[in-house]
C-alpha positions in Angstrom: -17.8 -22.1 -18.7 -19.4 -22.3 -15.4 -20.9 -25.0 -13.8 -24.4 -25.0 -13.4 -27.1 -26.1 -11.1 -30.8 -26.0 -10.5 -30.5 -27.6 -7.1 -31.1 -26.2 -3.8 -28.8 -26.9 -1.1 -27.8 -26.1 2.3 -26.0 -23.0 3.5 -25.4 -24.4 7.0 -23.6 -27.5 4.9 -19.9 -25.8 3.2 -19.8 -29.4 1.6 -23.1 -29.3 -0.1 -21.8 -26.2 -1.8 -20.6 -26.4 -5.3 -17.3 -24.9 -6.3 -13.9 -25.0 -5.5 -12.0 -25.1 -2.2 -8.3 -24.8 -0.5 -6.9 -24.9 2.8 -4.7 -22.2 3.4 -2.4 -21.1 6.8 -1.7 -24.8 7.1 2.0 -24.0 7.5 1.9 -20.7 8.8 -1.4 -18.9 10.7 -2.6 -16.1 8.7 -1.9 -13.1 11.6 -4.6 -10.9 11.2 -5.0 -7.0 11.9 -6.4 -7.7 15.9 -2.9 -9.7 16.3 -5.1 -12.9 16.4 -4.1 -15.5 14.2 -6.5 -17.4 12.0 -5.4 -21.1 10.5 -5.6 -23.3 8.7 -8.9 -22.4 6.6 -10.6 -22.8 4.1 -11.7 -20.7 1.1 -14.6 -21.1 -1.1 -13.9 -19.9 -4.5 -14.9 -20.1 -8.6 -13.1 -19.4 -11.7 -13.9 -18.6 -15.2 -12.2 -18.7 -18.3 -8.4 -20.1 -19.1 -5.0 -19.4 -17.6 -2.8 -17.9 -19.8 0.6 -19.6 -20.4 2.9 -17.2 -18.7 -0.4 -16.4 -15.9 -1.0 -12.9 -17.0 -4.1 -12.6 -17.4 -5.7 -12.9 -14.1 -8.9 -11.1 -13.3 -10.0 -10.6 -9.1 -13.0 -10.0 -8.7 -14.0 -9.1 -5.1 -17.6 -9.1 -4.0 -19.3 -6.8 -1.5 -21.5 -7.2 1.7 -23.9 -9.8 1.2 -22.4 -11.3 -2.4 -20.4 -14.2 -2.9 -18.4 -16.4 -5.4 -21.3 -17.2 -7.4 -20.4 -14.6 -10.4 -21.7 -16.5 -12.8 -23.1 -19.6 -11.7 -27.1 -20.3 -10.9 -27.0 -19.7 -7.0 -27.0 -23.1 -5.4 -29.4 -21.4 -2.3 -31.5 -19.2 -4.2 -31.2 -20.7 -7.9 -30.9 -16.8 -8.9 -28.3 -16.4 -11.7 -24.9 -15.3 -11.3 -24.5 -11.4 -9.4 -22.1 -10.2 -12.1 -23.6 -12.0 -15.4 -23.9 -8.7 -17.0 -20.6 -7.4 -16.8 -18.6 -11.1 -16.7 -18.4 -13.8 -19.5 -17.5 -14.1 -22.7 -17.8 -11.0 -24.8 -18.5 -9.1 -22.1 -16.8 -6.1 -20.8 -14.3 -8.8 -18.1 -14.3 -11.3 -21.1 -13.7 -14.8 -19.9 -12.7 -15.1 -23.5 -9.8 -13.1 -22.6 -9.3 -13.3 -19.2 -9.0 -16.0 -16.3 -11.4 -14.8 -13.8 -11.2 -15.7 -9.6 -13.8 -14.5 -6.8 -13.2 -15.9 -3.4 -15.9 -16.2 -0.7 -14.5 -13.6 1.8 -12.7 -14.6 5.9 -16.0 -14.4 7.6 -18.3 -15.4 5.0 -20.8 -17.8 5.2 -20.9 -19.8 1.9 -17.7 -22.5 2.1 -14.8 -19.8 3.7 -14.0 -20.2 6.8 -16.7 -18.0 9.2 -18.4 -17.6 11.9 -20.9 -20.4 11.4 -17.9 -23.0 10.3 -16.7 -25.3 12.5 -13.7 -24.5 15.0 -11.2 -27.4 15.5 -10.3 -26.7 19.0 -13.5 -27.4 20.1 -16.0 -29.2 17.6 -18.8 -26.5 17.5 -19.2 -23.7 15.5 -17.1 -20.6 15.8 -20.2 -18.6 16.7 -18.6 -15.1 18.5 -15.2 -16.5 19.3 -14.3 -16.4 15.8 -11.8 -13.4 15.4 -12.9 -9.9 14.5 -11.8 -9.5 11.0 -10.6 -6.8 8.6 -10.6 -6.0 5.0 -6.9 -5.9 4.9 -7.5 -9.6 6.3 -9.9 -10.3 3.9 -7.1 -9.3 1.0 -4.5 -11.0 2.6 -6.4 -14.6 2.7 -7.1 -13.4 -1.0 -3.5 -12.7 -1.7 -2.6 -16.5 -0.1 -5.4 -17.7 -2.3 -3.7 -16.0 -5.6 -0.2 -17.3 -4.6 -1.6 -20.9 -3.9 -2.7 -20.9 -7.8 0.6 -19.5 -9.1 0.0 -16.4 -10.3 2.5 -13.2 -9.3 0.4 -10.5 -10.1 -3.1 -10.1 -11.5 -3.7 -8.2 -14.4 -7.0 -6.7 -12.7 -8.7 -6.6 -9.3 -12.1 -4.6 -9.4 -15.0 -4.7 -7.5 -17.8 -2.7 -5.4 -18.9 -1.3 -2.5 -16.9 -3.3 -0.2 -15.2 -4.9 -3.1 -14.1 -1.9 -4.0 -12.5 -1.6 -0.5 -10.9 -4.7 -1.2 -9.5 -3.2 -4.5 -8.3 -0.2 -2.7 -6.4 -2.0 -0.1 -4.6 -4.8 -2.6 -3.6 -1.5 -4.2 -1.9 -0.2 -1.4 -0.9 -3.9 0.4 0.1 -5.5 -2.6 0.6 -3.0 -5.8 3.3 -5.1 -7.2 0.5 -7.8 -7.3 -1.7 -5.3 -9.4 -1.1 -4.5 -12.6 -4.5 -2.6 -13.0 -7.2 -1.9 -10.0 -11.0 -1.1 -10.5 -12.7 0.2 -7.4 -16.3 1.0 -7.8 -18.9 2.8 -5.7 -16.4 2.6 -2.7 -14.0 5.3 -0.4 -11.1 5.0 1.1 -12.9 4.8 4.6 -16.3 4.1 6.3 -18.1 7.1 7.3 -19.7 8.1 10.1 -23.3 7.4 8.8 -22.8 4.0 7.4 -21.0 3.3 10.4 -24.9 3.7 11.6 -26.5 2.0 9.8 -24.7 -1.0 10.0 -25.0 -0.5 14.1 -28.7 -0.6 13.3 -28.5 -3.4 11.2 -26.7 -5.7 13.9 -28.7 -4.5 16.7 -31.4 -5.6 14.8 -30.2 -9.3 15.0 -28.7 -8.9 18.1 -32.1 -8.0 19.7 -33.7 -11.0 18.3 -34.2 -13.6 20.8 -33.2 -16.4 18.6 -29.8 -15.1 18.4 -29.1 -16.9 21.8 -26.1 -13.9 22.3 -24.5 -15.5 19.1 -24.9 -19.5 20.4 -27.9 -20.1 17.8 -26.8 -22.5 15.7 -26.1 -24.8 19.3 -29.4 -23.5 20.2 -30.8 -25.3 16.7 -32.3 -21.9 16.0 -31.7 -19.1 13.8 -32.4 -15.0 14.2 -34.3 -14.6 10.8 -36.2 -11.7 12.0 -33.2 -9.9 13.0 -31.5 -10.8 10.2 -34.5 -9.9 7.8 -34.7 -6.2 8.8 -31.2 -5.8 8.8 -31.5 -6.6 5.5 -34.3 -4.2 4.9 -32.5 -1.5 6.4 -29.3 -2.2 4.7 -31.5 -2.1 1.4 -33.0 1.3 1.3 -29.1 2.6 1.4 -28.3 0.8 -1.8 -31.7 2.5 -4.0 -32.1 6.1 -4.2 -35.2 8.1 -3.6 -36.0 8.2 -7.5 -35.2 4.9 -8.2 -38.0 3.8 -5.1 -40.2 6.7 -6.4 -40.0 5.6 -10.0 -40.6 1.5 -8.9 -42.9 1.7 -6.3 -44.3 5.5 -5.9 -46.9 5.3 -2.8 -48.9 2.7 -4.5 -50.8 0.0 -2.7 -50.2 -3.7 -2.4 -53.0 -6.4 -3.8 -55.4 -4.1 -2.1 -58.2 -1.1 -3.5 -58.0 1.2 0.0 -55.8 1.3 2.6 -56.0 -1.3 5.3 -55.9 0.8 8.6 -53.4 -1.6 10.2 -49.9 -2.8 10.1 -49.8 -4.8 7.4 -48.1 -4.3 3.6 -50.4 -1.7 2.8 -47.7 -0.5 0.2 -45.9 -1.8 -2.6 -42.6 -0.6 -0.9 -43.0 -2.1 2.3 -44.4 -5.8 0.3 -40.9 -5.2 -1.1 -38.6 -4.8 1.8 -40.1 -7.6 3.3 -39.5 -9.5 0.7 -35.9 -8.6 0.8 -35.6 -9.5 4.1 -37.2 -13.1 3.9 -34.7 -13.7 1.2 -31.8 -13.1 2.4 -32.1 -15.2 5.9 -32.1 -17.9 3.3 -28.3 -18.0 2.2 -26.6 -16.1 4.7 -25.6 -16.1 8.0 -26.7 -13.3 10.6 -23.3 -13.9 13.0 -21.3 -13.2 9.1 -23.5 -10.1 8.8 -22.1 -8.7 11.9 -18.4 -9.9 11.2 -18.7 -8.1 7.5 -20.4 -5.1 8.7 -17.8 -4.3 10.9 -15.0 -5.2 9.3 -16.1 -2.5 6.1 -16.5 0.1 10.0 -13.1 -0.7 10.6 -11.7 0.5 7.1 -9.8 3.4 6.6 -7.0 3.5 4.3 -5.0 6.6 6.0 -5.2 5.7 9.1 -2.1 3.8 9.0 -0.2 6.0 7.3 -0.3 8.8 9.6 -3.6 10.0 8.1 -2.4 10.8 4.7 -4.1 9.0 2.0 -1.5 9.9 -0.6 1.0 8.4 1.9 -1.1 4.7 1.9 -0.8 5.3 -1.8 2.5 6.4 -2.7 3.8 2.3 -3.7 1.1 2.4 -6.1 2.3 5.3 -7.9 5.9 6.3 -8.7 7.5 3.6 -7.4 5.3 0.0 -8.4 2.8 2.3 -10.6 -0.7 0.4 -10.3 -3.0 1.6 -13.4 -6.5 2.9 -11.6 -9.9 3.3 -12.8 -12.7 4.8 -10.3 -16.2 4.7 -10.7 -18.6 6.6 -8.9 -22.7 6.9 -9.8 -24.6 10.4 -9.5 -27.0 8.6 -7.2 -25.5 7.1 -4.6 -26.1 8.4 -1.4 -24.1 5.8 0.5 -20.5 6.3 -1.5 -21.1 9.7 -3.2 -19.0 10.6 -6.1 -17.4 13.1 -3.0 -15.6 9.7 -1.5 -13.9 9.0 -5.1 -12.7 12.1 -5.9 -10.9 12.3 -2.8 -9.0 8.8 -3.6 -8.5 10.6 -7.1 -7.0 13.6 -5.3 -4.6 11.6 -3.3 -3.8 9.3 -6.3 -2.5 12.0 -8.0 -0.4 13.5 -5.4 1.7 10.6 -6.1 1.1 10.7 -9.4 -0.1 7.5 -10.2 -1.8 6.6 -13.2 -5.9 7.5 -12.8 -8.7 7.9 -14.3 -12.4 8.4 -13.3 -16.1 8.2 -14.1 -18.8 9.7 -12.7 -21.6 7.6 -14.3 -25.2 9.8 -14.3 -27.9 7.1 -13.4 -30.7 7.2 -10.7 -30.1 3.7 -10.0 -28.5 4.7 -6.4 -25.2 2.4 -5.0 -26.3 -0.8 -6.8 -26.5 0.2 -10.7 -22.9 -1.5 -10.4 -24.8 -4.5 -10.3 -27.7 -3.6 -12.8 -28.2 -2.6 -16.5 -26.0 0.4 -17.1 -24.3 0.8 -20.6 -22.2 3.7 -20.0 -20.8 2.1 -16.9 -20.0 -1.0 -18.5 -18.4 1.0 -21.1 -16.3 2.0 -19.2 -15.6 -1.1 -17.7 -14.5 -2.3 -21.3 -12.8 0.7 -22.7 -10.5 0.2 -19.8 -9.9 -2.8 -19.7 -9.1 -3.3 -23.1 -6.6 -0.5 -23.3 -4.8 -2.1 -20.0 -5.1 -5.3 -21.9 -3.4 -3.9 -25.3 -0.3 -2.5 -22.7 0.3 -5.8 -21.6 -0.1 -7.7 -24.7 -3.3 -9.5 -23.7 -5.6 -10.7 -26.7 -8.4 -12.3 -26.6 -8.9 -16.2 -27.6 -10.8 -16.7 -30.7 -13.9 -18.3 -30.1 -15.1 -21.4 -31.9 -17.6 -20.8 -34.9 -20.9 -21.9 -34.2 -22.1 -25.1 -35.7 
């Protein structure tokens, strides 16, 4: 079972955070996509649930944008419960009775892996902007030194999404005989032009914002929370959808009778967004925003494969056959169902094993991460039929006292 805490601690301190870390590239530099080479480092990770014997029964679960490691553990910044607590645990559709469950901090991150904010050894001060420009495929591959370090050839399940479900993708096409089943949810096989946007708005945002001291702020003893804080707000409206904000909010006013003929919260939306905003400066890091943001830009699957996306595919079909779930949701505007079918498309050119869900919610990009029975339905059916193929049961549970 997890740990838990109540206590509040430090996101500028990686040893203040709980959880479990490794120093990886000690031996070797981990060369990354910009032909920089990153190492050692470290990588802030949590488990769940119980090795198996012969280390089948792995579970990867890789976390988007602004997540974490915390799955299921109490938040130790924001003292919010665990991201995934309704899909993970035991019982639950990735049962920790069944499965032994990983999530790794990402390269770049900013709660205990090695980032932006950490400190570089070559000169004592935080990496600020001459840490190197990351990928996702380098995110995966410090992931995929992270899985060898514990042992384990290749994990029954990676799933994620949004950007862990570009993580997903790419262990699928890096790594497939590392995957014995892959779960990408709410993602595409490449950035479009429009998020591209609105991620350039996000880290102009902070970039304009004095306190970012062109990326030196932590030197500076300062911090570009304002920045940062719309960033977030922007970043936010992409992962609602116009009926989910209509149903929540509507145009109604905040704590007040009439409207207020200024610039303050006049509505419930904007009390909201601001909210949002003065949240999130709290546990992450506004240099990690803009490493993250651009390495999901960077993404695109085909372009290394001559542009053909059943070509990046074709190892995870005939010839090391990866088992595929997608999951897109009606709603969202950001990854439309459009962006799945077209993985879908080019898994089956290759005919690879795949199946796929369109789940019908008004929830927008985030009802992976909120109360949605048909999607964790899925979720289980899936898993549980992968799990049956490879002979995975489930450990009995002790009866209650």
């Amino acid at each position: 079972m997890p740990a838990s805490t109540s206590a509040v601690t430090d996101p500028a301190d990686p040893d203040a955070l709980p959880g479990q870390r490794v120093r990886l590239g000690v031996d070797r530099p981990m060369r990354l996509d910009s032909g920089l080479e990153l190492g050692p480092f470290t990588v802030a990770f949590q488990t769940y649930g119980t090795l198996n014997e012969d280390r089948s029964n792995a579970v990867l679960i890789c976390h988007a944008l602004t997540g974490d490691h915390y799955v299921l553990d109490r938040h130790p910044v924001t003292g919010k419960p665990g991201w995934w607590e309704m899909l993970v645990g035991p019982g639950r559709p990735v049962d920790t009775d069944r499965y032994f469950v990983i999530c790794s901090n990402v390269i770049g991150g900013c709660m205990g892996t090695t980032g932006p904010k950490e400190t570089d050894p070559a000169t004592g001060a935080p990496y600020g902007l001459s840490f190197p420009v990351i990928t996702i495929a380098d995110m995966v591959r410090a992931q995929k030194l992270l899985v060898d370090h514990l042992g384990i050839e290749q994990l029954f399940c990676v799933i994620g999404g949004s950007m862990g479900g570009m993580q997903v993708l790419q262990w699928a096409v890096s790594y497939p005989e590392s995957v014995f089943c892959a779960v990408p949810i709410a993602a595409a096989a490449r950035h479009s032009a429009q998020n591209i946007a609105f991620h350039e708005v996000g880290r102009q945002a902070i970039m304009a914002d004095p306190d970012w001291c062109g990326g030196a702020y932590l030197l500076e003893g300062k911090r570009p929370h304002r920045g940062l804080a719309v960033a977030r707000m922007a970043a936010h409206v992409t992962y609602l959808s116009e009926a989910a904000l209509h149903r929540k909010f509507g145009r109604n006013l905040q704590d007040r009778a009439a409207l207020s003929y200024g610039f303050d919260a006049d509505f419930q939306v904007e009390s909201y967004l601001r909210h949002q905003g003065i949240s999130f400066v709290e546990r992450f890091d506004a240099n990690s925003y803009l490493y993250i943001t651009r390495a999901m830009d960077y993404f695109d699957l085909a372009a290394d494969h001559g542009g053909s996306l059943p070509d990046a595919f074709r190892h995870a079909g005939k010839a090391t056959p990866v088992r595929f779930c997608l999951v897109s949701f009606s709603s969202d505007w950001l990854f439309p169902t459009a962006e799945s079918r077209a993985i879908v498309h080019a898994l089956n050119a290759v005919a690879a094993n795949v199946s796929f869900v369109e789940v019908a919610t008004d929830k927008g990009h985030d009802a992976f991460l909120l109360d949605e029975p048909e999607f964790h339905q899925v979720i289980r059916g899936f898993l549980e039929g992968c799990a049956e193929h490879r002979g995975l049961t489930a450990r009995r549970r002790a009866p209650a006292a």
